[in-house]
N, C-alpha and C positions, 0 to 999 in steps of 0.2 A: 715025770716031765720029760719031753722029746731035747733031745739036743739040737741046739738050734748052729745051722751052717754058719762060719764065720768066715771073711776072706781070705785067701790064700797069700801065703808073699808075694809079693810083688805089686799085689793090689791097691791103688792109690785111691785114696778117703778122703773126701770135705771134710771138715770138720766145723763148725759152726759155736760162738758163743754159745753156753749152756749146753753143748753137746759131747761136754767133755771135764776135765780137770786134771791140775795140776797133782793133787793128793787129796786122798778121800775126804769126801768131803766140803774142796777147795776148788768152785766153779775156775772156770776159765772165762774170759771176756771178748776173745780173739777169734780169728777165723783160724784155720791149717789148712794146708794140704801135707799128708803121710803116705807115705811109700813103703807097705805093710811091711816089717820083718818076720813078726810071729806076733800072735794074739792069747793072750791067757786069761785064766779066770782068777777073779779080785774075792773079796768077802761079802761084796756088795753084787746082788746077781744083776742088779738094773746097767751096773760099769763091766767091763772086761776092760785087762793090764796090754797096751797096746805094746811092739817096740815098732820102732821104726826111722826113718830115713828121710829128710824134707827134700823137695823135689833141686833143690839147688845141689845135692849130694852128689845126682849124678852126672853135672857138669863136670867135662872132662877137665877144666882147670882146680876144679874142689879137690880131687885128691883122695877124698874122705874112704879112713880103713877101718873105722870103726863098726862093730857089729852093730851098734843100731845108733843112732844120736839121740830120739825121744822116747820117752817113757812116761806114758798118760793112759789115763783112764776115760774110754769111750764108751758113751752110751751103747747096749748092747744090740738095742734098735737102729741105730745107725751102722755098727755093723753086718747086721743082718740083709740090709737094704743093699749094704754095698754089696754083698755076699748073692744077693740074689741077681744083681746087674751082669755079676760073672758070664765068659763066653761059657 
């Protein structure tokens, strides 16, 4: 099987009800937007382990010094898309 391209940091993703979960297994209901940090691979090849950053992070009153805030699993098709939108 080809490795498929996944977004780069920094790259920011919808995320859509059903296009994600909290833990395997464990839909999500909600909208996001993330602000990639790093994308890894899960047990489940349909999800990749996202980290990332919500876009209020990088308002300069947020502060925020942590390496990533979220940590979810996104469909792999969705990042692909996003991956493909890339400049």
């Amino acid at each position: 099987m080809t490795a498929r391209t996944m977004p780069t940091p920094g790259t920011r993703v919808s995320v859509r009800a059903g296009e994600w979960q909290t833990a395997p297994g464990v839909d999500a209901h909600t909208s996001h937007v993330i602000d990639i940090v790093s994308v890894h691979d899960s047990h489940d090849p349909a999800y990749s382990w996202v980290y990332g950053h919500g876009p209020e992070c990088s308002w300069e009153s947020a502060d925020c010094t942590a390496p990533f805030c979220w940590e979810l699993l996104v469909k792999v098709d969705v990042l692909t898309a996003a991956a493909s939108e890339q400049p």
